[in-house]
C-alpha positions in Angstrom: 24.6 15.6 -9.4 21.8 17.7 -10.2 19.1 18.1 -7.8 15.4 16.6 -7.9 12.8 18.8 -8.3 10.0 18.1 -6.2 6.9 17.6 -7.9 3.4 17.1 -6.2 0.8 14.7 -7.0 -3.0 15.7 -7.6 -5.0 15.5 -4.5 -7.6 13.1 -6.2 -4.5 10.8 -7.2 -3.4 11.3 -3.0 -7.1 10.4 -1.6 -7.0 7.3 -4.3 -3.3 6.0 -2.6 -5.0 6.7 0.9 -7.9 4.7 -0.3 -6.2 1.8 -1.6 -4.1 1.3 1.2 -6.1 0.0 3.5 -7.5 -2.2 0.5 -4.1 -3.7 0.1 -3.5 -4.1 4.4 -6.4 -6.1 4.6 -5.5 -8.2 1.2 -2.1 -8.9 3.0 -3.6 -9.5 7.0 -6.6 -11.8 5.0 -3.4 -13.7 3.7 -1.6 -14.1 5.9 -4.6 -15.4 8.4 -5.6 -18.1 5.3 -2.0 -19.5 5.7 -2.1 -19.1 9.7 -5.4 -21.1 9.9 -4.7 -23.9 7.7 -3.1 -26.9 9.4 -1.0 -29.5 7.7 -4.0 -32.4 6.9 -5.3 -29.9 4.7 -1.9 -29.3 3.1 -1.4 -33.0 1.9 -4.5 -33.1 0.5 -4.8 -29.7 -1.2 -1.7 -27.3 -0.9 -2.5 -25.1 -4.1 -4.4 -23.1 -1.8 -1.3 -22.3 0.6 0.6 -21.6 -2.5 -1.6 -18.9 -3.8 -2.6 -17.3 -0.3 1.4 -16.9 -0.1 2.1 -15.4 -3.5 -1.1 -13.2 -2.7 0.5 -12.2 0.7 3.6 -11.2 -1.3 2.0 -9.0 -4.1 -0.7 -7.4 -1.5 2.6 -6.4 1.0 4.6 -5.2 -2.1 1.7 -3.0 -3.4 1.5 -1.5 0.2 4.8 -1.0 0.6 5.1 0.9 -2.8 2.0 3.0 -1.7 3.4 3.7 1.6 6.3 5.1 -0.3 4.2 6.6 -2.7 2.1 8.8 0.1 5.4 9.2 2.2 7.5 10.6 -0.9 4.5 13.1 -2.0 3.7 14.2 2.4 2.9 18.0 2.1 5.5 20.1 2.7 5.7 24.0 3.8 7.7 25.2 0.3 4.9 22.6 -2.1 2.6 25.3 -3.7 0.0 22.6 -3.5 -0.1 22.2 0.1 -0.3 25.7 0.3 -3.2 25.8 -2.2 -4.9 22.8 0.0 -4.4 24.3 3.6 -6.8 26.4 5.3 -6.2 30.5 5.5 -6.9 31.5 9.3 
């Protein structure tokens, strides 16, 4: 099997994926506290609300997963010529 080259991502395109994951963490914790709070008279009456603050926990902890794998697949390394580009000279 041949091997994968490693190729890094731009640091603007890594500070956006740090950004956007707390954005997505409190999308999923805001979800998951909507279905946590809601007790079951409120479900009779109006469950569509459950229904989307549940397929709106799912998408928010999938796009948080991906960009946990995103930042953990792209980490700096010593051999990346990027990260040595980005670290500091003493």
């Amino acid at each position: 099997m041949a091997s994968m080259r490693r190729v890094a991502l731009a640091p603007r395109a890594l500070r956006q994926l740090r950004r956007v994951r707390s954005v997505y963490l409190v999308g999923a914790l805001l979800s998951l506290l909507v279905l946590l709070t809601r007790d079951e008279d409120h479900a009779v009456r109006g469950g569509g609300q459950l229904e989307i603050a549940g397929v709106l926990l799912g998408v928010f902890t999938v796009l948080f997963g991906i960009t946990l794998a995103q930042l953990w697949r792209h980490r700096r390394t010593p051999h990346c010529a990027t990260a040595r580009k980005l670290t500091r000279s003493a």
